[in-house]
VMD Tcl script that draws the C-alpha trace (Angstrom):
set ca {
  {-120.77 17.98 -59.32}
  {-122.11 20.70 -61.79}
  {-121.93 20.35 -65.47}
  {-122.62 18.55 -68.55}
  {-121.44 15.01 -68.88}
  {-122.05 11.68 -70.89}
  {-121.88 7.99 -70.05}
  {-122.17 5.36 -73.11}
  {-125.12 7.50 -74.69}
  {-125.89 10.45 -76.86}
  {-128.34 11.82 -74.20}
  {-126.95 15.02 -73.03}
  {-126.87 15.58 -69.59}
  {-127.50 17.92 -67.39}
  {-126.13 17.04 -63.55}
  {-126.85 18.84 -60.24}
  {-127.32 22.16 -61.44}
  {-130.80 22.88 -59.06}
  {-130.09 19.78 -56.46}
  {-126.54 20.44 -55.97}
  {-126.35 17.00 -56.61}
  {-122.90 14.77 -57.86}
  {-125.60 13.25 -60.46}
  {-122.96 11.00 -62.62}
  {-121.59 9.86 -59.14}
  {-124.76 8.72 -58.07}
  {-125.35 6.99 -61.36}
  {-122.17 5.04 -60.84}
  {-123.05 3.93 -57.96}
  {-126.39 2.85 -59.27}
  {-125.37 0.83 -62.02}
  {-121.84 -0.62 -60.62}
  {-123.98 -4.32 -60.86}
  {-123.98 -3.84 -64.06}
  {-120.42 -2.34 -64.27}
  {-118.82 -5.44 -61.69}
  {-120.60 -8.02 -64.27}
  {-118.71 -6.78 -67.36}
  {-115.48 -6.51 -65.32}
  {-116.01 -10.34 -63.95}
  {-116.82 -11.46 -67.86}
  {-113.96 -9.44 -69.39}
  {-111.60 -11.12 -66.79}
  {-113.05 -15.10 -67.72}
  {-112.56 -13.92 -71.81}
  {-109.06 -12.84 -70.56}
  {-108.05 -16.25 -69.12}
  {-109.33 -17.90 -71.97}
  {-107.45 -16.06 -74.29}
  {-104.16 -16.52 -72.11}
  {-105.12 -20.36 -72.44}
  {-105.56 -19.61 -76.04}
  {-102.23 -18.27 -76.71}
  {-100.54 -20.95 -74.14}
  {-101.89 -23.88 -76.56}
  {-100.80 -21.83 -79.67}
  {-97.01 -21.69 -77.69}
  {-97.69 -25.58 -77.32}
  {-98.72 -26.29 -80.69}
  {-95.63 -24.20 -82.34}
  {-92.97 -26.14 -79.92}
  {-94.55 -29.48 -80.75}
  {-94.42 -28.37 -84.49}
  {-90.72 -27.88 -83.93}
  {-90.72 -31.64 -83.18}
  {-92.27 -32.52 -86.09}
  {-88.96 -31.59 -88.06}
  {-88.48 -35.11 -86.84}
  {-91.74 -36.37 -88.47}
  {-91.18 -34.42 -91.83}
  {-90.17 -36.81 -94.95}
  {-88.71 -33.41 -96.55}
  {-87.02 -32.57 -93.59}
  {-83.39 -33.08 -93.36}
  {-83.92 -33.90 -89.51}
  {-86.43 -36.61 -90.94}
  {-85.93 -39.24 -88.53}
  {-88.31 -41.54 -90.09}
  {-85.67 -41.88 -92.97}
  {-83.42 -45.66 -93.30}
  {-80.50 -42.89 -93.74}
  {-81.14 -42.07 -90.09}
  {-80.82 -45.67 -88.71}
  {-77.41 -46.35 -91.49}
  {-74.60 -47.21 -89.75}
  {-72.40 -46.50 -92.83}
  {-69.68 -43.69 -93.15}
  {-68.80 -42.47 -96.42}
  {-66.15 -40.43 -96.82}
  {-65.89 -38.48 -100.60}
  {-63.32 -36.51 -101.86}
  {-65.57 -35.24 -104.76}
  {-69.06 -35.24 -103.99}
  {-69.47 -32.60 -107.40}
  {-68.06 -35.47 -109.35}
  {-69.95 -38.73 -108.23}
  {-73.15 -38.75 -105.40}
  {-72.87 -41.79 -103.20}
  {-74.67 -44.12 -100.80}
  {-74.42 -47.17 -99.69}
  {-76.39 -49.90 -97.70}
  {-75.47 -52.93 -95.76}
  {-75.21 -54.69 -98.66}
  {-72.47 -52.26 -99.79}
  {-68.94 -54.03 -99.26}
  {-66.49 -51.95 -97.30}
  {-63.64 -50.32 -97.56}
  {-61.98 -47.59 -100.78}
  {-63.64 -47.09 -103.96}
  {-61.97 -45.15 -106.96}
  {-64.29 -43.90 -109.80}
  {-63.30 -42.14 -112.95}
  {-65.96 -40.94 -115.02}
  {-64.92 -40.17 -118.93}
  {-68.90 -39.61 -120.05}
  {-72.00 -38.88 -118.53}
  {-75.17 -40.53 -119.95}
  {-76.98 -38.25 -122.22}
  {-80.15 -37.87 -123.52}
  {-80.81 -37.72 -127.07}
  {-81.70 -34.06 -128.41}
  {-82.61 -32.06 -131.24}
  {-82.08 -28.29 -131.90}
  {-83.53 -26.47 -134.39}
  {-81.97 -23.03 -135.85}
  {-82.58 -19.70 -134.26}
  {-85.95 -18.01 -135.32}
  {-87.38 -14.68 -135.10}
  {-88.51 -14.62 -131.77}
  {-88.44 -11.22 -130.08}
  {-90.53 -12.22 -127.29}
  {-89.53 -15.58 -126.17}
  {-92.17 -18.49 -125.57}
  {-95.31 -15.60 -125.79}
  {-94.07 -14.71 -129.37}
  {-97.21 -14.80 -131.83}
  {-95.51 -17.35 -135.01}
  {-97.60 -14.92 -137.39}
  {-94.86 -12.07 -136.00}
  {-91.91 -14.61 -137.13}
  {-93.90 -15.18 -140.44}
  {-96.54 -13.62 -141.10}
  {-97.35 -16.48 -143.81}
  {-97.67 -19.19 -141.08}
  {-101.27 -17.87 -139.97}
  {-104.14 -19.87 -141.52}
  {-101.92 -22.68 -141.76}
  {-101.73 -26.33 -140.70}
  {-98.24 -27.51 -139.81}
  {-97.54 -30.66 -138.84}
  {-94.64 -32.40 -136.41}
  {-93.29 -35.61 -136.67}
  {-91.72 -36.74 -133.76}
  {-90.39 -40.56 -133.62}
  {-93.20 -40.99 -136.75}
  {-95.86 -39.44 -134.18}
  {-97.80 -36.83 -135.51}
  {-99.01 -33.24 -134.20}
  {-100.91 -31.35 -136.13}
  {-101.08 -27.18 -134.62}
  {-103.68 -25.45 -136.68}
  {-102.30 -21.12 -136.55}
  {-104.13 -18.50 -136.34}
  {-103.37 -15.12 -135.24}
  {-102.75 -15.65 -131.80}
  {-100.85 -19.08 -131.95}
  {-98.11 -18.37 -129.72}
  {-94.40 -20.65 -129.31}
  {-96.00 -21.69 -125.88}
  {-98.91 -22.73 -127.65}
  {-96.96 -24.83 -129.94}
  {-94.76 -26.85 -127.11}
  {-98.17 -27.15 -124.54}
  {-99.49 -29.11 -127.97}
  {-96.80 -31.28 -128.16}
  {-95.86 -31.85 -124.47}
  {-99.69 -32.34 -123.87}
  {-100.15 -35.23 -126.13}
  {-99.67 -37.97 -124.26}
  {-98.21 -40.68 -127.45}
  {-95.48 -38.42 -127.47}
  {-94.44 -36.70 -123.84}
  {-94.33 -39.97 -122.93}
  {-91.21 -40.48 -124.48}
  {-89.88 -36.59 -125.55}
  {-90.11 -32.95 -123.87}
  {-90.23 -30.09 -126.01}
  {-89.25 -26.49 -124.95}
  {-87.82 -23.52 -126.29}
  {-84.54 -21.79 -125.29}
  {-84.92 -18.36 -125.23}
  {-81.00 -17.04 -124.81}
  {-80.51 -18.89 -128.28}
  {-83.88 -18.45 -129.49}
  {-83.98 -22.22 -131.00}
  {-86.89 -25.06 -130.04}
  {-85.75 -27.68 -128.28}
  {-86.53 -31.81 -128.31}
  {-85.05 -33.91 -125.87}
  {-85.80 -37.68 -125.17}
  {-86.97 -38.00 -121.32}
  {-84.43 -40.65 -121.08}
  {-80.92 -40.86 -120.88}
  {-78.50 -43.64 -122.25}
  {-77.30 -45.33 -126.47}
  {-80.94 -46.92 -126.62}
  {-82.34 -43.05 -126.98}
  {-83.35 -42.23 -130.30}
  {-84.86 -39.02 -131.46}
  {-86.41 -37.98 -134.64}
  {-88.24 -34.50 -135.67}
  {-89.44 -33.77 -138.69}
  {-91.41 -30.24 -139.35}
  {-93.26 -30.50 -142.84}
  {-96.39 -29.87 -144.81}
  {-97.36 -29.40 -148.33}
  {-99.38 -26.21 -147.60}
  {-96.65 -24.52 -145.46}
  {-93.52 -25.21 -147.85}
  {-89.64 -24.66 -147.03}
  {-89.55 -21.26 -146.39}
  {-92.33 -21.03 -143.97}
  {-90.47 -24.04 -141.94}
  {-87.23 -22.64 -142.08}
  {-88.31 -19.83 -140.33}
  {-89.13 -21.94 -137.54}
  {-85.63 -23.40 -137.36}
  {-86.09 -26.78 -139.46}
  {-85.67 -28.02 -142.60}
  {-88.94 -28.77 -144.71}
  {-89.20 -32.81 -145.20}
  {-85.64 -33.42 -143.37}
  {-85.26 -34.87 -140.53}
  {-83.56 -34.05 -137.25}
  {-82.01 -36.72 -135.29}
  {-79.73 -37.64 -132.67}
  {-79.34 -40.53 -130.25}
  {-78.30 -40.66 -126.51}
  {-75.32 -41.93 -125.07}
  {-74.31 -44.37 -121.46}
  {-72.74 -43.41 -119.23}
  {-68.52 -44.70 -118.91}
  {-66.92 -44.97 -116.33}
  {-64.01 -47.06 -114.57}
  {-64.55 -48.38 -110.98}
  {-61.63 -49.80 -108.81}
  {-63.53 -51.97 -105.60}
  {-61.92 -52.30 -102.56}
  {-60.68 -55.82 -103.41}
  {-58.69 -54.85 -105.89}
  {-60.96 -55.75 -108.91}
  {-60.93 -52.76 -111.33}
  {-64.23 -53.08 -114.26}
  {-64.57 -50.57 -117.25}
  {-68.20 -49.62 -117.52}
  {-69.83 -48.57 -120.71}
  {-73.08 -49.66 -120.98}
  {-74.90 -47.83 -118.14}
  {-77.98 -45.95 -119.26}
  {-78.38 -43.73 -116.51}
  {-76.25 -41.38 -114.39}
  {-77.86 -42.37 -111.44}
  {-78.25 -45.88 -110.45}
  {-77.73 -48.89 -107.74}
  {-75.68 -51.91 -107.96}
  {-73.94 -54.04 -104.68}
  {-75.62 -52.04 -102.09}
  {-74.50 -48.91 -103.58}
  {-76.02 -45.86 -105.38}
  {-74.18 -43.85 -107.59}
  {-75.08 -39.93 -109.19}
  {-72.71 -39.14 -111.81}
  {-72.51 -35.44 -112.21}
  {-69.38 -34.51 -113.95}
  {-66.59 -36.23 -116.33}
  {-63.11 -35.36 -117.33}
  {-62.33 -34.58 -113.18}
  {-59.95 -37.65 -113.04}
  {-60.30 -40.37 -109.67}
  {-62.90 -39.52 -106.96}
  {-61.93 -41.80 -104.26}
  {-64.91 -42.86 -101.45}
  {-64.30 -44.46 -98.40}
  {-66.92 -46.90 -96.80}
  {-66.89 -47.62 -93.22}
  {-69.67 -49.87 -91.77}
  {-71.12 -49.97 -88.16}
  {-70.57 -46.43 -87.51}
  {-72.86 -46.59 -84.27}
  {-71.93 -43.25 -83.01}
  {-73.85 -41.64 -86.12}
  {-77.17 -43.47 -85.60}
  {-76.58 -43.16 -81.55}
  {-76.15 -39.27 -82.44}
  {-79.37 -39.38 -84.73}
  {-81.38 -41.10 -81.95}
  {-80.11 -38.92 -79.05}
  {-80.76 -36.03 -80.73}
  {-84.73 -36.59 -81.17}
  {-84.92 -37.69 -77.60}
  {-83.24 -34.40 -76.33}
  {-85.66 -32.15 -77.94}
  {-88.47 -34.51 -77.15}
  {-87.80 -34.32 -73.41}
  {-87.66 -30.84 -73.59}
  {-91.35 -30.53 -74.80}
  {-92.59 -33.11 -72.64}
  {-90.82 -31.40 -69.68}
  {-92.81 -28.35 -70.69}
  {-95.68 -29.56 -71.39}
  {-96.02 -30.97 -68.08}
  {-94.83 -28.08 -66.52}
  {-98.11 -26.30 -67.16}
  {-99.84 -29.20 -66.28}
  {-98.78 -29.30 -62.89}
  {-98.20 -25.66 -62.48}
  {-100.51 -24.48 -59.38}
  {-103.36 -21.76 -60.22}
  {-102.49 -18.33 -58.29}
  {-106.60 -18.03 -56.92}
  {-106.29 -14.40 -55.72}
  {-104.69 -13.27 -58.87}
  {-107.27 -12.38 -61.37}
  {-106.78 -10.19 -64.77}
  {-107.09 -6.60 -64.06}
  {-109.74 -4.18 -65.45}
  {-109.08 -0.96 -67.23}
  {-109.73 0.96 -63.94}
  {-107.17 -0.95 -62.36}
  {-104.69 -0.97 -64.67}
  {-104.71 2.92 -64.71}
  {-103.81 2.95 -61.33}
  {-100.45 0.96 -61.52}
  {-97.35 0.83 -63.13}
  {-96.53 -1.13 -66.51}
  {-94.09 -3.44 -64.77}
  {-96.73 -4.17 -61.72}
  {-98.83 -5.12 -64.49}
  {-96.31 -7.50 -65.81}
  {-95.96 -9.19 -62.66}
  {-99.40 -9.31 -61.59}
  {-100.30 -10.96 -65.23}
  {-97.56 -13.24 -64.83}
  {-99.09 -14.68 -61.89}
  {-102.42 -14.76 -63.02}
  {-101.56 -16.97 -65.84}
  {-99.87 -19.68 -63.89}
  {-102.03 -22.49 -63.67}
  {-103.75 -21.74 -66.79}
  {-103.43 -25.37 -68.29}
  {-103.46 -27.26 -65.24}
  {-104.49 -30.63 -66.08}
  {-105.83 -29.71 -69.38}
  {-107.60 -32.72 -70.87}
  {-106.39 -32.79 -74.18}
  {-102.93 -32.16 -73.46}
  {-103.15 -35.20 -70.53}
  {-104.55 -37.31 -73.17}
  {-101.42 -36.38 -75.69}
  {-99.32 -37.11 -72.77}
  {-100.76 -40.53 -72.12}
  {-100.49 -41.37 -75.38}
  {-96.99 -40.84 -75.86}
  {-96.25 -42.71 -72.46}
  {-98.24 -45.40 -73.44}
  {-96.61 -45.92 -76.33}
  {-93.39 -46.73 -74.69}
  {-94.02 -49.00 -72.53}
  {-96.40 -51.66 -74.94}
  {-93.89 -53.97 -76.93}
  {-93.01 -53.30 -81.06}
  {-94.30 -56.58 -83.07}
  {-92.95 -58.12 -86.00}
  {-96.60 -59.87 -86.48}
  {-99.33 -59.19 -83.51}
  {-101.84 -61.56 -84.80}
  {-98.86 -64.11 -83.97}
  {-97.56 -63.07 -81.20}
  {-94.33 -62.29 -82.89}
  {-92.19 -59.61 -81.04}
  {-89.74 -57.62 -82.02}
  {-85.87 -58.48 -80.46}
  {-85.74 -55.55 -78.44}
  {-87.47 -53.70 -76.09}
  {-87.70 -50.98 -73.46}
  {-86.15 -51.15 -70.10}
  {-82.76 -52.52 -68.53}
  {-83.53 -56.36 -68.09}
  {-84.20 -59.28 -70.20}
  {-82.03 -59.94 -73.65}
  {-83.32 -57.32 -75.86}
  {-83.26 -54.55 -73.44}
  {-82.05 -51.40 -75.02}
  {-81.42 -49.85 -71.68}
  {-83.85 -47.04 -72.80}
  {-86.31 -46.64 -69.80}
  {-88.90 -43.39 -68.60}
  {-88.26 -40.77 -65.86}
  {-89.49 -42.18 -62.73}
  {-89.79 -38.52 -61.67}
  {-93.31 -37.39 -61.83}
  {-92.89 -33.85 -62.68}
  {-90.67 -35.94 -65.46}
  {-93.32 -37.97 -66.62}
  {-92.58 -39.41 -70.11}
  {-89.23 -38.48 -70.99}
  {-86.93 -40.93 -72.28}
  {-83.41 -41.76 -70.05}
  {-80.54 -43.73 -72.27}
  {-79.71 -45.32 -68.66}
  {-76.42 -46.61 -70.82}
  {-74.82 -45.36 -73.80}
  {-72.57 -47.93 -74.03}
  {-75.07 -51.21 -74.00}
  {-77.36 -48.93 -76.49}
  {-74.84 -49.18 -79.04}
  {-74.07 -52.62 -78.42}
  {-77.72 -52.99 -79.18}
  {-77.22 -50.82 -82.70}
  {-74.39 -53.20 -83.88}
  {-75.67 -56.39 -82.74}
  {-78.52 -56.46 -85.36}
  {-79.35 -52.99 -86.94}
  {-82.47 -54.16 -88.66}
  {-84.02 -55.23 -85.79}
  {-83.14 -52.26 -84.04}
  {-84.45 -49.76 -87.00}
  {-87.82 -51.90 -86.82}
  {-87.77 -51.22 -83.18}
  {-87.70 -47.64 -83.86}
  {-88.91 -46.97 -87.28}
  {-90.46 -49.71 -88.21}
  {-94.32 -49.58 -90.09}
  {-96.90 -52.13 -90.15}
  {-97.54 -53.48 -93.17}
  {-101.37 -54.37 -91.32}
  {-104.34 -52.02 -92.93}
  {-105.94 -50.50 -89.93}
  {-110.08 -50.49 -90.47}
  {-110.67 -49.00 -86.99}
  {-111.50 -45.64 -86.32}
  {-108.79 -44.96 -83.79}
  {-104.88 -46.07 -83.58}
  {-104.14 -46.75 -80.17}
  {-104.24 -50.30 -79.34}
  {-104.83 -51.71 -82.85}
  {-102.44 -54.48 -84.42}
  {-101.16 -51.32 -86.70}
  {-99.90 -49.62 -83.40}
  {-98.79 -52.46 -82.41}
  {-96.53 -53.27 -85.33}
  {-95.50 -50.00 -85.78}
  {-92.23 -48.43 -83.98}
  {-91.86 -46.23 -81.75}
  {-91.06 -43.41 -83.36}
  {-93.60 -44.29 -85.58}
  {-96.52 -44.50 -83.21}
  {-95.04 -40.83 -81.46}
  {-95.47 -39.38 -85.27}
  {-99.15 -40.92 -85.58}
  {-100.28 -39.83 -82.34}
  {-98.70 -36.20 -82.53}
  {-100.22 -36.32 -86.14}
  {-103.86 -36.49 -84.15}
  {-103.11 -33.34 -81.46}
  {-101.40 -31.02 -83.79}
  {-101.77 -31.93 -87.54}
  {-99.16 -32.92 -90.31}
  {-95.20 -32.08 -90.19}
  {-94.74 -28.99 -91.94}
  {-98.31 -27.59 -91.52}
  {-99.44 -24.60 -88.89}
  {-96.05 -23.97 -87.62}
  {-97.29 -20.48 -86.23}
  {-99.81 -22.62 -84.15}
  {-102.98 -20.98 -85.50}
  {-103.38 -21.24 -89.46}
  {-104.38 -24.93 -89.68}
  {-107.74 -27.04 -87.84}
  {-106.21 -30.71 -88.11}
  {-105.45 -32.09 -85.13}
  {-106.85 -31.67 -81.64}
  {-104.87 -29.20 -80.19}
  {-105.48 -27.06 -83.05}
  {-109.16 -27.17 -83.07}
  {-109.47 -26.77 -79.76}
  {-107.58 -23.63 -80.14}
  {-108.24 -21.74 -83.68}
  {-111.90 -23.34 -84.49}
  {-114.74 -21.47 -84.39}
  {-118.44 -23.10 -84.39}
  {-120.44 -20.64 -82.94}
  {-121.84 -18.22 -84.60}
  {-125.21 -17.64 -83.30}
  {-126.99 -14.64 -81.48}
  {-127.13 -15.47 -78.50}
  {-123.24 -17.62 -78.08}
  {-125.13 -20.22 -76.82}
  {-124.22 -22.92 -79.42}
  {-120.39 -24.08 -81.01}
  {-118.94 -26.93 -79.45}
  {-117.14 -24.90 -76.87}
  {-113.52 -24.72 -78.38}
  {-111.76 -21.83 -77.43}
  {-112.69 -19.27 -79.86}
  {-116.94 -20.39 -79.01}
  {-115.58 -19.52 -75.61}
  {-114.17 -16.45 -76.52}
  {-117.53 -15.65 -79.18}
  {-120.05 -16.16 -76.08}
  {-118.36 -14.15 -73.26}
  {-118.16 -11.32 -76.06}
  {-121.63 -11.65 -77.00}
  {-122.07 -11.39 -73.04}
  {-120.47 -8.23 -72.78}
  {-121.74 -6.47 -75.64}
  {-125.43 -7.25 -74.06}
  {-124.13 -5.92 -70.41}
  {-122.73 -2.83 -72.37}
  {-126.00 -2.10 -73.42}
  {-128.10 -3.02 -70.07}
  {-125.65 -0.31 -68.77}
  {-126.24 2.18 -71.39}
  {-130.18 1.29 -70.67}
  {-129.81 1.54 -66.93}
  {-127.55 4.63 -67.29}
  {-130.20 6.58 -69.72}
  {-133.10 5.56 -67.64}
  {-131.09 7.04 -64.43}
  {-130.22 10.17 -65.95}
  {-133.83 10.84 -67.72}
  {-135.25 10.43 -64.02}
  {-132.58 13.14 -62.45}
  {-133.19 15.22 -65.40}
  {-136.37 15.46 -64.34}
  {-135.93 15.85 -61.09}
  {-133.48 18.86 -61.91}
  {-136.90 20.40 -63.93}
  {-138.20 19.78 -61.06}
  {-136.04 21.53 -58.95}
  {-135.71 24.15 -61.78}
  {-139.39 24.94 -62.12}
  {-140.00 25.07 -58.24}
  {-137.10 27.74 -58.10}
  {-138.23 29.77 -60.71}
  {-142.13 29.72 -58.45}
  {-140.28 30.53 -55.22}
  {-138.32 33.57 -56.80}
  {-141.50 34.46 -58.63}
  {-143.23 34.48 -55.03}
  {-140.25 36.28 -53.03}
  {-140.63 38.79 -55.64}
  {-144.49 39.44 -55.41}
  {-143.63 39.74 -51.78}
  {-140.95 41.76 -52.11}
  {-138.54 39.56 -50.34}
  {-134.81 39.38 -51.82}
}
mol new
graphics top color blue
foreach p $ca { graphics top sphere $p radius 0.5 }
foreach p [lrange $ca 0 end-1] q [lrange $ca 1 end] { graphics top cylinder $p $q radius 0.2 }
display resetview
């Protein structure tokens, strides 16, 4: 084919103008080794970033689990609340907050708050502060600059030296940064009424607060312009809480000296929030099975479902004879063939995958070794896994291999039984945590493990694939845990790829390095080519030009 043309270089080319040859055809041809070895190293960087992605689509499902695993999570189920077999029942949870343990005695309580505890707190007057906390206390009076004024707060002393850009917020981070007195008092400054503000960090009669803003140098009006009184003092004291209570026996108790508006007494912990609403009655109903059976269930559902797909890709079957398509290819077929032929090329892309078999074995494991009270003593826990024996939950594991580590309640009903016959043995079972330091490097089979519950030891064994709860939920932006060092961590950054500790992105780094040195044995191989047939086309060119210059001399046409 005739023309100019240009493969991967800036050599200009002329092609087959004397020979009549298809030169870039020819060159094709010539350097397709080259060509087939960057197509066969662009498809292996393909796979591995499909396997990339598939562990990032692992990590972010098993992160969803970790709700479970995550103390600030309200699915936390970790948390004594989840394992309470208590119902309360409020009819003004604005009024009073309320929990209860098994301590708690049940039945109807009635609670009539008349004062919330209060701390104690001092106000000073409005001042002249246009610009809230950043106003300059030269711009309220411009006599206060150069001086030395002085707090005294509960007969501690703060001495704030102005100068010109002595700000309000400089005055309270002086105060609220010595620790003799933010120990006991906070200091701030309300900026709707424009006042400073002192205000005892307890609550409750015992609270007494003092502050005095004074100093020979500064005199009365220079204070008063900062809302105090020169020499006087500012006080106030706190105040209990009162309230009546009416138990569910009857007894009826009017409560005045409570200090706080949130505390625990018989099992039970109260939050006053509001007084003057009249009764709030609360109901307390003990054993309420169905809510920790609901709590329990829950977790397990959405734990099956990522251990059914997590060993769906490790049993899924490799399609062999589909491999990722090159460029070339791809132009020849339609965007939904593509689809489909992709789709089968990544089955089988995490067929027994190490790590994730390990994570798998882990968690099985875990379920079928005993929970112990004390391991050193042999002391097990009441219950255990399986349907025989006297502390069998009737929890067992899929027999099914394709099933492999999900947990069956093989009966609801005896799994309740189990809940009300002895809840703390049963939370221990579950939730329980070893109270046994754990000086070994790894978890699995120490007496920590061994002590710990079951949910406990799924939490510190997810912990080591995929990180913390509530970290790296996109699957990519954190490198704790295996799983996500395997896929997002990148050691290899050498010239030639060959170093890293071949994670998935050193994979990805050396097959790229590959390619980029193919690309440029082809451009080589390409220029090399078309310098020769360039030359041979001079060639060609120059023993034209001789044979017209003879047929001329001859006078042949």
């Amino acid at each position: 084919m005739a023309g100019v043309g240009s493969a991967g270089s800036n050599l200009m080319r002329v092609t087959g103008m004397a020979t009549g040859m298809d030169t870039d055809a020819m060159v094709k041809a010539m350097t397709a080794n080259f060509q087939y070895k960057i197509d066969k190293v662009n498809q292996e960087k393909q796979v591995v970033e499909w396997r990339q992605q598939e562990y990032r689509d692992i990590i972010k499902d098993i992160k969803g689990l970790q709700e479970y695993f995550d103390p600030i999570s309200d699915k936390n189920i970790l948390s004594d609340d989840k394992f309470n077999p208590i119902k309360i029942t409020n009819s003004n949870e604005n009024a009073v907050g309320f929990s209860a343990n098994a301590k708690a005695e049940e039945g109807t309580y009635k609670i009539n708050v008349t004062k919330l505890a209060k701390a104690a707190t001092v106000n000073g007057t409005d001042v002249a502060a246009n610009d809230g906390t950043a106003s300059k206390l030269k711009d309220i009076n411009a006599s206060l600059e150069g001086k030395e004024i002085t707090f005294n707060i509960n007969t501690k002393i703060v001495k704030i030296n102005v100068d010109a850009d002595t700000s309000i917020q400089d005055v309270l981070d002086t105060i609220n940064n010595d620790s003799n007195i933010s120990a006991d008092v906070n200091a701030s400054f309300d900026e709707l009424s424009k006042k400073f503000v002192f205000k005892s960090n307890e609550t409750g009669s015992n609270q007494n607060l003092s502050v005095i803003l004074t100093d020979d140098a500064v005199g009365a009006d220079l204070v008063s312009s900062l809302g105090f009184v020169e020499g006087g003092a500012s006080s106030d004291s706190g105040q209990n809480a009162e309230f009546t209570i009416t138990y569910p026996d009857g007894r009826n108790e009017n409560i005045t000296n409570q200090e706080k508006n949130e505390f625990t007494a018989n099992g039970i912990t109260y939050d006053l929030k509001a007084a003057g609403t009249g009764d709030t009655t609360i109901t307390v109903e003990k054993n309420n099975v169905d809510a920790v059976f609901d709590n329990i269930k829950s977790f397990i559902d959405d734990y099956n479902d990522i251990i059914e797909k997590i060993q769906d890709k490790l049993t899924e079957k490799k399609q062999y004879t589909y491999k990722p398509l090159s460029a070339e290819q791809k132009e020849a077929m339609s965007e939904d063939d593509i689809k489909k032929w992709e789709s089968k090329a990544k089955q089988g892309i995490l067929n027994n995958d190490e790590n994730l078999e390990r994570l798998m074995s882990g968690l099985r494991g875990c379920l079928f070794e005993g929970v112990y009270s004390d391991k050193s003593g042999d002391v097990k826990n009441k219950y255990n896994m399986g349907m025989y024996g006297e502390g069998a939950l009737w929890l067992d594991t899929s027999s099914d291999m394709k099933q492999n580590g999900k947990i069956l309640i093989k009966d609801e009903t005896k799994f309740k039984e189990a809940i009300s016959n002895n809840i703390e043995e049963f939370t221990n079972f579950f939730i329980g945590k070893s109270s046994t330091e754990n000086t070994e490097d790894k978890y699995i089979g120490t007496d920590t493990y061994y002590e710990d519950g079951l949910f406990t030891r799924m939490d510190n064994i997810i912990r080591d694939y995929a990180g913390d709860p509530g970290i790296g939920k996109d699957g990519e932006s954190t490198l704790k845990g295996t799983l996500n060092i395997y896929a997002n961590k990148q050691y290899d950054y050498s010239i030639t790829g060959a170093s890293g500790k071949n994670t998935i992105p050193d994979q990805i780094y050396k097959r790229t390095i590959s390619i980029d040195e193919l690309q440029r044995k082809l451009i080589d191989a390409e220029t090399r080519y078309y310098t020769k047939f360039a030359r041979l086309e001079k060639a060609m060119n120059d023993m034209n030009s001789q044979m017209s210059s003879f047929n001329s001399q001859m006078g042949i046409s």
